[in-house]
N, C-alpha and C positions, 0 to 999 in steps of 0.2 A: 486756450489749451494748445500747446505745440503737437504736431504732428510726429506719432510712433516710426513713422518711418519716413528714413532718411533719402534726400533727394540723391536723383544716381547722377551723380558729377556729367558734366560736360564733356567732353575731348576735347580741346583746345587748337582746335586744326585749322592752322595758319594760310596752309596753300597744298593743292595736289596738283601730281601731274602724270599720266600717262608714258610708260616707259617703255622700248623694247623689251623682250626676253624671250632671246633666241630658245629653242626649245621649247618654250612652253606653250602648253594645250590651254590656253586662255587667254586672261586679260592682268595686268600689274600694271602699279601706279607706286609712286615714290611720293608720299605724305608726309610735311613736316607739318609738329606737333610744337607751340609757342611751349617756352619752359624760362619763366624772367626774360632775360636777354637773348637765350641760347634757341637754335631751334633742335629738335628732334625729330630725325628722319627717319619712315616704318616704309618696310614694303608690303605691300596688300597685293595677294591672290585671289582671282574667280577664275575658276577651271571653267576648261569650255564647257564641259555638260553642264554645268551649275549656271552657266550664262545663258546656254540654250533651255534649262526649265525654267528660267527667270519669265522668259517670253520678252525681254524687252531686247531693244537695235544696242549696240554701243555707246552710241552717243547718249544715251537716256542710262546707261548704269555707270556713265561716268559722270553725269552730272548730280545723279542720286548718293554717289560713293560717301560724302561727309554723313549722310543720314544713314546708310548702309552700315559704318564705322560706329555711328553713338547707340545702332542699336545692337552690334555686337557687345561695347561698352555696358551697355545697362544687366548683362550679364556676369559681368566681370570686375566692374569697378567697384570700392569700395571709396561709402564717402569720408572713412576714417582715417585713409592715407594720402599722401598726393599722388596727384592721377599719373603724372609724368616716371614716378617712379614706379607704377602698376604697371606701364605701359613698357616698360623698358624690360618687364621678367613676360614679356606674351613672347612666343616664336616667334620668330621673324623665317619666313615671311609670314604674315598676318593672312589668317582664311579665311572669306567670305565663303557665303553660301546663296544663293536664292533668295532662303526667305527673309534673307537681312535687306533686300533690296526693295521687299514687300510692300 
């Protein structure tokens, strides 16, 4: 008997990387998203309060970020469309919170 409900897609996140941005009260990374051939690039926000109730150093919420990212995903994806095209109607920049780091 198949299962009523449908698995929450994956993010297909090819590579991140840690970026400047002057001004901001936090942390951003520039994430490209495999799409066939092409990559898709998102910017991802954590406000500094949001990195400071995390409780974790930097280097541990940047190595968590792909996991951080599929669990904002399971919120928002549907597994009826391609994910690439869900991904492309999110704000940009893309907001973390804490408990996505959880």
């Amino acid at each position: 008997m198949a299962s009523l409900i449908a698995a929450v897609p994956q993010l297909p996140i090819r590579a991140y990387k840690r970026v400047e941005a002057p001004g901001l009260d936090g942390l951003r990374w520039r994430v490209w998203l495999s799409a066939n051939d092409n990559h898709v690039p998102l910017i991802v926000d954590l406000c500094g309060t949001q990195a400071t109730i995390s409780g974790l150093p930097e280097t541990e919420l940047d190595s968590r970020l792909a996991a951080a990212l599929q669990r904002l995903a399971e919120g928002r994806l549907r597994g009826d469309l391609p994910v690439i095209d869900q991904v492309l109607r999110w704000n940009s920049p893309v907001i973390l919170r804490a408990e996505h780091f959880g």
